[in-house]
N, C-alpha and C positions, 0 to 999 in steps of 0.2 A: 504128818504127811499132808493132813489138807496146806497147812499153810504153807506149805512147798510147791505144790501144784498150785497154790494162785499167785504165787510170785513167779511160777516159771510161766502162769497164764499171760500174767502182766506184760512181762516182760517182750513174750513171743507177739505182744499187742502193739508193743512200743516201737519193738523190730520191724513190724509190717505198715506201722502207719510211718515209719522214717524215709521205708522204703517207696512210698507213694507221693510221686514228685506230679504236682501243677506248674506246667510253662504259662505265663503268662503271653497275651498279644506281645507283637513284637518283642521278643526275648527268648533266646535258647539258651539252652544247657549244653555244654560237652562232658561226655562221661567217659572215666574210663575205667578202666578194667585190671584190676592187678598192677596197673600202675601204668597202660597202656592205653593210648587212645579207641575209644569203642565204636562211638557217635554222636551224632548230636540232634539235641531233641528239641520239636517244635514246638508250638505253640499245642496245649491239651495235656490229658493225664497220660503217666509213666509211672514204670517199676521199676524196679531194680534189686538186684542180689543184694542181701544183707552181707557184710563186712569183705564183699568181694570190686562190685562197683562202688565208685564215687562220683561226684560232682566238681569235676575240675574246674568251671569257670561258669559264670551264667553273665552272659551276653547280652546288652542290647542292640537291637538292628536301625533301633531311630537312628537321626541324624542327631550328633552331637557336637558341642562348641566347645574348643579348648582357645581360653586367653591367655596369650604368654607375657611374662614382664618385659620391660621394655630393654631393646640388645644394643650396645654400642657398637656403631658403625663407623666406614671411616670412609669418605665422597673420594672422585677420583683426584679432586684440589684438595685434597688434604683436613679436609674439614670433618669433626667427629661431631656427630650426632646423634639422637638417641632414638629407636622405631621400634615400638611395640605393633604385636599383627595380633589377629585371631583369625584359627581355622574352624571351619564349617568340616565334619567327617562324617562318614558312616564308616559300619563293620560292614564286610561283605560275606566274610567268609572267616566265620565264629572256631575253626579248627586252626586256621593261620595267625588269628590275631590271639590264640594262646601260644599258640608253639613257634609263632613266628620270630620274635622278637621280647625281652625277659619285660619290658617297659614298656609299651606302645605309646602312652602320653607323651614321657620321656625321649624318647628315643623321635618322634614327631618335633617334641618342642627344642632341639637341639640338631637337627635338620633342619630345620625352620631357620635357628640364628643364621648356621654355616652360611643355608641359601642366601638368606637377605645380604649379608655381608658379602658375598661374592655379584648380588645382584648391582649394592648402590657399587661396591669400588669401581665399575665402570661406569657411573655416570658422577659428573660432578653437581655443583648446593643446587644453581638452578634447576637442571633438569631433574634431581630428585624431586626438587620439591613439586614440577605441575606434570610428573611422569607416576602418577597414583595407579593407573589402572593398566600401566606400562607390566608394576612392578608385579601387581597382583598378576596380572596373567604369567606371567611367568614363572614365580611361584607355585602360582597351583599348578601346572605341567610339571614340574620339577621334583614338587612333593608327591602329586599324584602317582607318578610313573615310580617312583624309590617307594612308597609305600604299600604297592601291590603286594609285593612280596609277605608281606603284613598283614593282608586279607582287608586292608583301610581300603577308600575308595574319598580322598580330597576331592570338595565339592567347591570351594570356595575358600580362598584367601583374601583377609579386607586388611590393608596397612590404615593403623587406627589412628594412629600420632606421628609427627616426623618434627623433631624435636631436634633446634640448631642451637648450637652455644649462642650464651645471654649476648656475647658482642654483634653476634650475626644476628641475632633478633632486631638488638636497637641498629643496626645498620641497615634493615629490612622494614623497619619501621619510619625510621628517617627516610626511606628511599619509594612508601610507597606512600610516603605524606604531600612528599615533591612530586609526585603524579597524581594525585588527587590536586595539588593546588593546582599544577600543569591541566591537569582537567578542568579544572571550574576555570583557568583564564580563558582557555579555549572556546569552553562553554559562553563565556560574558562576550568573548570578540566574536563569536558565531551568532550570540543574541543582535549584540550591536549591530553588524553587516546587515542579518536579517534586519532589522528596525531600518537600516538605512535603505534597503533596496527596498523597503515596503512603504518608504515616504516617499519615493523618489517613483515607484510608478502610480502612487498615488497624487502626485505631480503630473508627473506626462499623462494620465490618464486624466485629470482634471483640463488640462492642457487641449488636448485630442476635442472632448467634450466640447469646449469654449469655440472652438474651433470649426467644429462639427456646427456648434449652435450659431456661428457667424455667416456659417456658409449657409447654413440653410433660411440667415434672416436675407443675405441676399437674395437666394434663390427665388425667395417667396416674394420681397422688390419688386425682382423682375419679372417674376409671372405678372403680381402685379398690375406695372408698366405695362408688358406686353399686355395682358388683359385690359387696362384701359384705353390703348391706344388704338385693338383691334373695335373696343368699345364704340369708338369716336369714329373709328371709319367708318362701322357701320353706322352710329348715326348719320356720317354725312352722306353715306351711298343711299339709305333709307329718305334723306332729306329732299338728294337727287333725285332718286325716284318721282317720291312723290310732287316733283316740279315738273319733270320731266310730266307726270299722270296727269295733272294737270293741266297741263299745255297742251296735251293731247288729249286730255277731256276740253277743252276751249274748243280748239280745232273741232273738234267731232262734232261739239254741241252749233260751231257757227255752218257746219256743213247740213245740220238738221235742220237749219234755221231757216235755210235759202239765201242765206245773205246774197243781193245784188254785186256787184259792181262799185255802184256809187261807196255801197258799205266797206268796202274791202281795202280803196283807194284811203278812206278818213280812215281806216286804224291803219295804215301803211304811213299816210302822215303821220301819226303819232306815235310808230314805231321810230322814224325819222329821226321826230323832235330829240324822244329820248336818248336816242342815236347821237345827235348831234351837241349833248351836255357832257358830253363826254371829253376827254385831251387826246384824243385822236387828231391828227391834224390833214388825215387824210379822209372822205369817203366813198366806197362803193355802194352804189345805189347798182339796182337791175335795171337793165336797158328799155322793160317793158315801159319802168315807172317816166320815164323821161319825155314819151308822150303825151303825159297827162298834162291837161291846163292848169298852171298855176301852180307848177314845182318850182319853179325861180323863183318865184314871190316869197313862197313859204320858207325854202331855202335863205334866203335874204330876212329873210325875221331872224331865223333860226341863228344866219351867222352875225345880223348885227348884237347878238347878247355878249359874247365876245371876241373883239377887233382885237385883241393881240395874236389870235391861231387864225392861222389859213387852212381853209377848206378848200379841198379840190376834189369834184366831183367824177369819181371812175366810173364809164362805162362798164355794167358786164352782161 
Protein backbone atom coordinates (compact mmCIF):
# COMPACT_ATOMS: atom_id res chain seq x y z
CA UNK A 1 0.00 0.00 0.00
CA UNK A 2 2.63 2.49 0.70
CA UNK A 3 4.13 1.96 -2.58
CA UNK A 4 0.86 2.55 -4.30
CA UNK A 5 0.18 5.75 -2.85
CA UNK A 6 3.71 7.17 -3.85
CA UNK A 7 3.41 6.22 -7.29
CA UNK A 8 -0.24 7.63 -7.36
CA UNK A 9 1.62 10.75 -5.34
CA UNK A 10 4.01 10.81 -8.33
CA UNK A 11 2.10 10.55 -10.68
CA UNK A 12 -0.79 13.24 -9.59
CA UNK A 13 2.79 15.55 -9.45
CA UNK A 14 3.61 14.89 -13.09
CA UNK A 15 -0.07 15.66 -13.90
CA UNK A 16 -0.06 19.07 -12.21
CA UNK A 17 3.44 20.27 -13.30
CA UNK A 18 2.36 19.16 -17.32
CA UNK A 19 -0.56 21.11 -16.53
CA UNK A 20 1.30 24.46 -15.78
CA UNK A 21 2.12 26.11 -18.93
CA UNK A 22 4.88 29.39 -19.28
CA UNK A 23 4.07 31.85 -22.50
CA UNK A 24 7.01 33.35 -23.18
CA UNK A 25 7.35 37.33 -24.33
CA UNK A 26 5.92 37.54 -27.67
CA UNK A 27 4.50 34.07 -28.05
CA UNK A 28 1.04 32.51 -27.37
CA UNK A 29 -0.54 29.37 -27.14
CA UNK A 30 -3.96 28.33 -28.38
CA UNK A 31 -5.67 25.86 -26.44
CA UNK A 32 -8.27 23.72 -26.87
CA UNK A 33 -10.70 21.79 -25.20
CA UNK A 34 -12.09 18.29 -26.17
CA UNK A 35 -10.85 18.98 -29.37
CA UNK A 36 -12.34 22.52 -29.72
CA UNK A 37 -10.85 25.87 -29.76
CA UNK A 38 -10.91 27.39 -26.00
CA UNK A 39 -8.25 30.43 -26.13
CA UNK A 40 -5.35 31.70 -26.34
CA UNK A 41 -2.87 32.60 -23.98
CA UNK A 42 -0.38 35.35 -23.44
CA UNK A 43 2.52 35.94 -22.53
CA UNK A 44 2.67 34.66 -18.29
CA UNK A 45 1.77 31.47 -16.24
CA UNK A 46 -1.37 29.16 -17.13
CA UNK A 47 -3.29 25.96 -16.29
CA UNK A 48 -5.05 23.76 -17.68
CA UNK A 49 -7.27 20.61 -17.22
CA UNK A 50 -5.47 17.39 -17.24
CA UNK A 51 -6.30 14.93 -20.27
CA UNK A 52 -9.16 17.43 -21.07
CA UNK A 53 -7.20 20.71 -22.59
CA UNK A 54 -4.40 20.82 -24.89
CA UNK A 55 -1.97 22.87 -26.59
CA UNK A 56 -2.88 23.15 -30.23
CA UNK A 57 -0.11 25.47 -31.53
CA UNK A 58 2.33 27.86 -29.91
CA UNK A 59 2.74 31.02 -31.82
CA UNK A 60 5.19 33.54 -32.46
CA UNK A 61 4.00 37.21 -32.79
CA UNK A 62 7.66 38.51 -33.97
CA UNK A 63 8.03 39.36 -37.37
CA UNK A 64 9.20 36.55 -39.42
CA UNK A 65 11.15 35.97 -42.83
CA UNK A 66 10.35 33.35 -45.19
CA UNK A 67 13.00 32.76 -48.28
CA UNK A 68 11.45 31.01 -51.18
CA UNK A 69 13.46 29.26 -54.07
CA UNK A 70 13.73 30.91 -56.92
CA UNK A 71 10.20 30.63 -59.48
CA UNK A 72 10.34 30.56 -63.30
CA UNK A 73 8.80 33.17 -64.93
CA UNK A 74 7.85 33.94 -68.23
CA UNK A 75 8.18 38.42 -69.41
CA UNK A 76 5.45 39.68 -71.54
CA UNK A 77 8.34 39.04 -74.87
CA UNK A 78 8.52 35.77 -74.02
CA UNK A 79 11.57 35.64 -72.26
CA UNK A 80 11.86 33.06 -69.08
CA UNK A 81 13.59 33.95 -66.32
CA UNK A 82 14.22 33.01 -63.00
CA UNK A 83 13.02 35.41 -59.42
CA UNK A 84 13.47 34.36 -56.13
CA UNK A 85 11.67 36.88 -53.44
CA UNK A 86 11.58 36.87 -49.52
CA UNK A 87 8.64 37.88 -47.38
CA UNK A 88 8.88 39.94 -44.22
CA UNK A 89 5.35 38.53 -41.97
CA UNK A 90 3.95 38.72 -38.79
CA UNK A 91 1.04 36.61 -37.05
CA UNK A 92 -1.71 38.72 -36.04
CA UNK A 93 -4.21 36.69 -35.01
CA UNK A 94 -2.76 33.30 -33.52
CA UNK A 95 -6.53 31.65 -33.68
CA UNK A 96 -6.54 32.19 -37.62
CA UNK A 97 -3.24 31.40 -38.54
CA UNK A 98 -4.05 27.82 -36.96
CA UNK A 99 -7.51 27.24 -38.31
CA UNK A 100 -7.08 29.40 -41.14
CA UNK A 101 -5.23 27.69 -43.59
CA UNK A 102 -3.66 23.61 -42.98
CA UNK A 103 0.21 25.27 -44.24
CA UNK A 104 0.47 28.99 -43.73
CA UNK A 105 4.35 28.94 -45.04
CA UNK A 106 3.14 26.80 -47.82
CA UNK A 107 0.25 28.19 -48.73
CA UNK A 108 2.30 31.97 -48.57
CA UNK A 109 5.18 30.60 -50.61
CA UNK A 110 2.80 29.39 -53.47
CA UNK A 111 0.77 32.69 -53.52
CA UNK A 112 3.92 34.36 -53.83
CA UNK A 113 4.93 32.17 -57.29
CA UNK A 114 1.25 32.60 -58.70
CA UNK A 115 1.59 36.60 -57.84
CA UNK A 116 5.03 37.18 -59.25
CA UNK A 117 4.24 35.36 -62.42
CA UNK A 118 1.07 37.08 -63.12
CA UNK A 119 3.05 40.27 -62.00
CA UNK A 120 6.27 39.95 -64.66
CA UNK A 121 3.73 38.55 -67.58
CA UNK A 122 2.69 41.98 -67.98
CA UNK A 123 5.82 43.63 -68.25
CA UNK A 124 8.50 42.82 -70.60
CA UNK A 125 12.97 41.89 -69.92
CA UNK A 126 13.61 45.75 -69.73
CA UNK A 127 11.08 46.94 -67.61
CA UNK A 128 11.29 43.90 -65.23
CA UNK A 129 14.58 44.28 -64.84
CA UNK A 130 14.72 48.47 -63.49
CA UNK A 131 10.78 47.87 -62.22
CA UNK A 132 12.25 46.33 -58.65
CA UNK A 133 10.21 48.42 -56.38
CA UNK A 134 7.27 48.46 -59.05
CA UNK A 135 7.07 44.70 -58.33
CA UNK A 136 7.51 44.56 -54.64
CA UNK A 137 4.71 46.99 -54.04
CA UNK A 138 2.54 45.15 -55.61
CA UNK A 139 3.06 42.15 -54.25
CA UNK A 140 2.82 42.98 -50.89
CA UNK A 141 -0.82 44.50 -51.50
CA UNK A 142 -1.67 41.48 -53.13
CA UNK A 143 -0.33 38.98 -50.46
CA UNK A 144 -1.19 41.16 -47.70
CA UNK A 145 -4.92 41.53 -48.54
CA UNK A 146 -5.19 37.20 -49.44
CA UNK A 147 -3.48 36.66 -46.36
CA UNK A 148 -5.72 38.24 -43.93
CA UNK A 149 -7.86 35.66 -43.94
CA UNK A 150 -4.87 33.84 -42.25
CA UNK A 151 -4.43 36.04 -39.35
CA UNK A 152 -0.78 36.94 -41.51
CA UNK A 153 -0.20 40.61 -41.75
CA UNK A 154 2.70 41.00 -45.01
CA UNK A 155 5.02 43.59 -44.13
CA UNK A 156 7.42 43.65 -46.86
CA UNK A 157 8.22 41.87 -50.22
CA UNK A 158 12.01 42.21 -51.48
CA UNK A 159 12.60 40.49 -55.12
CA UNK A 160 16.08 39.22 -54.29
CA UNK A 161 17.54 37.94 -57.88
CA UNK A 162 16.03 38.51 -61.36
CA UNK A 163 17.86 35.98 -63.28
CA UNK A 164 17.77 36.29 -67.43
CA UNK A 165 18.81 33.15 -69.62
CA UNK A 166 22.74 32.97 -70.15
CA UNK A 167 22.16 34.49 -74.03
CA UNK A 168 20.39 37.62 -72.48
CA UNK A 169 23.10 38.05 -69.92
CA UNK A 170 25.93 38.18 -72.65
CA UNK A 171 23.62 40.31 -74.70
CA UNK A 172 23.25 42.61 -71.71
CA UNK A 173 26.70 42.53 -71.03
CA UNK A 174 27.87 43.34 -74.69
CA UNK A 175 25.19 46.15 -74.52
CA UNK A 176 26.24 47.73 -71.44
CA UNK A 177 30.05 47.52 -72.48
CA UNK A 178 28.94 49.65 -75.63
CA UNK A 179 27.66 52.37 -73.16
CA UNK A 180 30.34 52.45 -70.90
CA UNK A 181 32.72 52.82 -74.06
CA UNK A 182 29.85 55.40 -75.42
CA UNK A 183 30.45 57.07 -71.98
CA UNK A 184 34.07 57.43 -71.65
CA UNK A 185 33.99 58.73 -75.62
CA UNK A 186 31.66 61.26 -74.50
CA UNK A 187 33.52 61.80 -71.52
CA UNK A 188 37.06 62.44 -73.55
CA UNK A 189 35.18 64.76 -76.27
CA UNK A 190 33.57 66.75 -73.24
CA UNK A 191 37.13 66.79 -71.68
CA UNK A 192 38.56 68.00 -74.93
CA UNK A 193 35.81 70.85 -75.83
CA UNK A 194 36.29 71.88 -72.23
CA UNK A 195 40.28 72.05 -72.67
CA UNK A 196 39.63 73.93 -75.82
CA UNK A 197 37.14 76.58 -74.53
CA UNK A 198 39.61 76.95 -71.59
CA UNK A 199 42.66 77.78 -74.02
CA UNK A 200 40.78 79.83 -76.12
CA UNK A 201 39.47 82.38 -73.27
CA UNK A 202 42.56 81.96 -71.94
CA UNK A 203 43.53 83.65 -75.18
CA UNK A 204 41.00 86.29 -75.47
CA UNK A 205 41.45 87.04 -71.91
CA UNK A 206 45.23 87.22 -72.49
CA UNK A 207 44.29 89.36 -75.59
CA UNK A 208 41.80 91.82 -73.57
CA UNK A 209 44.79 92.37 -71.02
CA UNK A 210 47.48 93.40 -73.79
CA UNK A 211 44.97 95.55 -74.90
CA UNK A 212 43.83 96.87 -71.73
CA UNK A 213 47.75 97.43 -71.12
CA UNK A 214 48.12 99.31 -74.63
CA UNK A 215 45.50 101.65 -73.92
CA UNK A 216 46.40 102.54 -70.80
CA UNK A 217 50.27 103.11 -71.90
CA UNK A 218 48.56 105.51 -74.26
CA UNK A 219 46.46 107.06 -71.99
CA UNK A 220 49.36 107.76 -69.57
CA UNK A 221 51.42 109.35 -73.06
CA UNK A 222 48.97 111.51 -73.16
CA UNK A 223 48.31 112.70 -69.84
CA UNK A 224 51.86 112.91 -70.23
CA UNK A 225 51.96 115.26 -73.13
CA UNK A 226 49.12 117.04 -71.80
CA UNK A 227 50.94 117.47 -68.50
CA UNK A 228 54.05 118.79 -70.19
CA UNK A 229 52.60 120.99 -72.53
CA UNK A 230 50.24 122.63 -69.76
CA UNK A 231 53.92 122.37 -67.94
CA UNK A 232 55.41 124.84 -70.71
CA UNK A 233 52.60 127.13 -70.79
CA UNK A 234 52.89 127.78 -67.56
CA UNK A 235 56.38 128.19 -67.73
CA UNK A 236 56.01 130.65 -70.41
CA UNK A 237 52.85 132.59 -68.77
CA UNK A 238 55.26 132.58 -65.40
CA UNK A 239 58.08 133.92 -67.67
CA UNK A 240 55.54 136.51 -69.02
CA UNK A 241 54.70 137.60 -66.04
CA UNK A 242 57.64 138.16 -64.61
CA UNK A 243 58.72 140.53 -67.68
CA UNK A 244 55.80 141.95 -67.74
CA UNK A 245 56.80 142.57 -63.37
CA UNK A 246 59.56 143.74 -64.32
CA UNK A 247 58.79 146.32 -66.75
CA UNK A 248 56.50 147.61 -64.32
CA UNK A 249 58.92 147.48 -61.51
CA UNK A 250 61.33 149.80 -64.14
CA UNK A 251 58.53 151.98 -64.76
CA UNK A 252 57.55 152.39 -61.03
CA UNK A 253 61.15 152.53 -59.93
CA UNK A 254 62.04 155.58 -62.86
CA UNK A 255 58.60 157.28 -61.50
CA UNK A 256 60.35 157.17 -57.87
CA UNK A 257 63.29 158.36 -59.39
CA UNK A 258 61.91 161.79 -60.79
CA UNK A 259 63.53 161.13 -63.82
CA UNK A 260 63.46 164.66 -65.94
CA UNK A 261 62.62 165.15 -69.35
CA UNK A 262 65.93 165.16 -70.69
CA UNK A 263 66.07 161.30 -69.14
CA UNK A 264 63.13 160.13 -70.67
CA UNK A 265 63.88 161.68 -74.29
CA UNK A 266 67.64 159.21 -74.12
CA UNK A 267 65.86 156.03 -73.23
CA UNK A 268 63.16 156.98 -75.87
CA UNK A 269 66.18 157.00 -78.17
CA UNK A 270 67.23 153.98 -77.21
CA UNK A 271 64.11 152.33 -77.42
CA UNK A 272 64.12 153.67 -81.10
CA UNK A 273 67.60 152.27 -81.83
CA UNK A 274 66.38 149.01 -80.82
CA UNK A 275 63.36 149.56 -82.65
CA UNK A 276 65.05 150.24 -85.67
CA UNK A 277 67.44 146.62 -85.73
CA UNK A 278 64.62 145.20 -86.46
CA UNK A 279 63.09 144.07 -90.49
CA UNK A 280 60.35 146.14 -90.09
CA UNK A 281 60.31 148.45 -92.89
CA UNK A 282 57.95 150.65 -91.65
CA UNK A 283 58.02 153.04 -88.33
CA UNK A 284 55.55 154.55 -85.86
CA UNK A 285 57.03 156.92 -83.75
CA UNK A 286 54.52 159.24 -81.39
CA UNK A 287 53.83 162.62 -82.59
CA UNK A 288 55.19 164.07 -79.22
CA UNK A 289 58.68 162.56 -79.97
CA UNK A 290 58.97 164.49 -83.38
CA UNK A 291 59.57 167.78 -81.73
CA UNK A 292 62.44 166.82 -80.15
CA UNK A 293 66.01 168.19 -81.55
CA UNK A 294 67.93 165.86 -83.13
CA UNK A 295 65.38 162.91 -84.12
CA UNK A 296 66.45 163.22 -87.91
CA UNK A 297 69.98 162.99 -87.02
CA UNK A 298 69.58 159.99 -84.92
CA UNK A 299 67.20 158.60 -87.27
CA UNK A 300 69.73 158.90 -90.00
CA UNK A 301 72.48 156.81 -88.08
CA UNK A 302 70.08 154.54 -87.16
CA UNK A 303 68.96 154.05 -90.94
CA UNK A 304 72.42 154.31 -92.55
CA UNK A 305 73.17 150.61 -90.76
CA UNK A 306 70.96 149.28 -93.29
CA UNK A 307 70.52 150.86 -96.93
CA UNK A 308 68.78 147.99 -98.35
CA UNK A 309 65.10 148.67 -95.97
CA UNK A 310 63.26 151.80 -96.06
CA UNK A 311 62.11 153.45 -93.28
CA UNK A 312 59.11 155.55 -93.17
CA UNK A 313 58.38 157.54 -90.34
CA UNK A 314 54.50 157.38 -89.13
CA UNK A 315 53.00 160.00 -87.29
CA UNK A 316 50.77 159.11 -84.37
Amino acid sequence: MPIVLIVIVVLIVLVCITCIKIVPQAETMVIERLGSYLTTWGNGLHFKLPFIDRVRAKVSLKEQVADFPPQPVITKDNVTMSIDSVIFYKVMDPRLYCYGVENPIMAIENLTATTLRNIIGDLDLDTTLVSRDTINAQMRAILDEATDAWGIKVNRVEVKNITPPAAIREAMEKQMKAEREKREAVLLAEGQKQSAITVAEGEKQAQILAAEAKKQTIILAAEAEKERQIREAEGEAEAIRNVQQATADGIRAVREAGADSAVLTLQSFDALKEVAKGQATKLIIPSDMQALAGVAASLKEIVTDDKDNEYVLVEK
